[in-house]
C-alpha positions as CSV (number, residue, x, y, z in Angstrom):
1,X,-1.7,-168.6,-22.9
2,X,-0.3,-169.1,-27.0
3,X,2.0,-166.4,-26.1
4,X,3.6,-167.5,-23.2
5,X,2.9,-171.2,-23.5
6,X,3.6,-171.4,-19.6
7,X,3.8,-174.5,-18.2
8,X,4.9,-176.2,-21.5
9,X,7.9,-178.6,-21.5
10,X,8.3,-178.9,-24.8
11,X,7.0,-177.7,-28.3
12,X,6.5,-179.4,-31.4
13,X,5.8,-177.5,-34.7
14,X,4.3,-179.2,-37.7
15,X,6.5,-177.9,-40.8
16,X,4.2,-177.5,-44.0
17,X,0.8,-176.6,-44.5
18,X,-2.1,-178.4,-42.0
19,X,-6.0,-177.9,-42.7
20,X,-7.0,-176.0,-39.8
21,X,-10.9,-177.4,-40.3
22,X,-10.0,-180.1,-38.5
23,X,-10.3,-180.6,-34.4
24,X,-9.2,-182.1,-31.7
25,X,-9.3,-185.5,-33.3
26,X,-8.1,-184.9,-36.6
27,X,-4.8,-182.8,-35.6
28,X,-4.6,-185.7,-32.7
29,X,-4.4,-188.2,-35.1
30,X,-2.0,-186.4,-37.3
31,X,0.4,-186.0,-34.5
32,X,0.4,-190.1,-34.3
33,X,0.3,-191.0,-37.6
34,X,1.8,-188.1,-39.6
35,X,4.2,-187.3,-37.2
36,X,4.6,-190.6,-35.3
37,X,4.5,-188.5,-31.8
38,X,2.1,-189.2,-29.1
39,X,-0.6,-186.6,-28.7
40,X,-1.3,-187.3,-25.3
41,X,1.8,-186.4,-23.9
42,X,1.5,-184.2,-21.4
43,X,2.7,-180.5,-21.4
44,X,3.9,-181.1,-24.7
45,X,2.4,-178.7,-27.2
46,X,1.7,-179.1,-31.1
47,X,1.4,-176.4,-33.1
48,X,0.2,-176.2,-36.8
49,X,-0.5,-173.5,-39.7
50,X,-2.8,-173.4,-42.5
51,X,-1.9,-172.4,-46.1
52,X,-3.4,-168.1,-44.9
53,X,-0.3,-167.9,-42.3
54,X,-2.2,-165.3,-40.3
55,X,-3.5,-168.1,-37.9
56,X,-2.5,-171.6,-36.4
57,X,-3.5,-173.8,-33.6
58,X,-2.2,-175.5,-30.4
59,X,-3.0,-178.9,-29.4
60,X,-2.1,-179.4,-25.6
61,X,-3.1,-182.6,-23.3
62,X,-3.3,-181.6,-19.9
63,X,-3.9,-185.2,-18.7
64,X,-7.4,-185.1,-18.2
65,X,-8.0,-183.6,-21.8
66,X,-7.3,-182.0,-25.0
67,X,-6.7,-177.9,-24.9
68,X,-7.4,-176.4,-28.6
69,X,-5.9,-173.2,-28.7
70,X,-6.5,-170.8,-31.6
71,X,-4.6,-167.3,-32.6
72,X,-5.2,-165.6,-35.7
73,X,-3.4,-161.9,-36.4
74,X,-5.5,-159.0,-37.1
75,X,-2.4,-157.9,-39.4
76,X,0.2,-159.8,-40.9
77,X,1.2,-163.2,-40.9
78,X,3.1,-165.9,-39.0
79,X,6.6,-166.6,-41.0
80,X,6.1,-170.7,-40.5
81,X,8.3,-173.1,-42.1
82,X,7.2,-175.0,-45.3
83,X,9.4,-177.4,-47.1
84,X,9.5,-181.0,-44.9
85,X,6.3,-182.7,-44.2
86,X,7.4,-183.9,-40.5
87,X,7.4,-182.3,-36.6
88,X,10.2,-180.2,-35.4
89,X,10.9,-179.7,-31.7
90,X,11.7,-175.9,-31.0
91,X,13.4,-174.4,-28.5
92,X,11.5,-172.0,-26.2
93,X,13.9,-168.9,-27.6
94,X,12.5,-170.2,-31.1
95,X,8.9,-170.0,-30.5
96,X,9.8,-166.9,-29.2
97,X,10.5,-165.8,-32.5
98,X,7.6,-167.8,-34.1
99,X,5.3,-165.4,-32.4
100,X,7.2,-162.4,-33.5
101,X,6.4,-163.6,-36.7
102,X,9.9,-165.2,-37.5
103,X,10.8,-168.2,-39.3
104,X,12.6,-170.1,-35.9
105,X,13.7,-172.9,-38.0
106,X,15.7,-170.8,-40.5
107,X,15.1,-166.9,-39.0
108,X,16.4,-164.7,-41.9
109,X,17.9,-161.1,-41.5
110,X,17.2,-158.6,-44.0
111,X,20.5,-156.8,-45.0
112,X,20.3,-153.5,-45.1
113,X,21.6,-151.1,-48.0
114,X,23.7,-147.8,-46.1
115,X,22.1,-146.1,-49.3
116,X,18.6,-147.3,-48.1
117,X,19.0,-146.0,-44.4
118,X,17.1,-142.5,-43.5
């Protein structure tokens, strides 16, 4: 479902760090308050990252209720935006890249040195 996120109209990130300990209710209210979104939107998902970067979580009202999604990696981490403390809206190409483990806000491309190459 996180992978795909079929069904979703659009998607909301939450740039910076977010304390994944809290639920439902907590990362509902910080999508009101913090964010000054409505959480009960429907087919609109939230996303937020914790300070490890190998796992986040997906808020999703489905109009009868909250959806809590959770992924963490087994390896590596996600590459998640830090600086501003507000939402961004992503495109679907960006989340995309979010769960390739690129930075969709500001992906970066490593050069590469011809003396490097094999």
């Amino acid at each position: 479902m996180l992978a795909e996120a079929v069904g979703v109209q659009q998607i909301f990130i939450a740039v910076g760090y977010t304390d994944l300990r809290k639920g439902i209710d907590g990362l509902a209210q910080l999508v009101g308050t913090r964010f000054d979104l409505n959480p009960f939107q429907k087919d609109v998902l939230f996303l937020f990252c914790g300070k490890r970067s190998d796992r986040i979580k997906g808020l999703l009202w489905e109009g009868t209720g909250f959806l809590l999604l959770y992924k963490r990696l087994e390896s590596g981490s996600f590459t998640w935006p830090r600086n501003p403390e507000e939402a961004a809206e992503i495109t679907r190409e960006q989340y995309a890249m979010l769960m390739m483990g690129l930075n969709p806000i500001t992906p970066k491309i490593r050069e590469v040195h011809p003396e490097r190459v094999l």
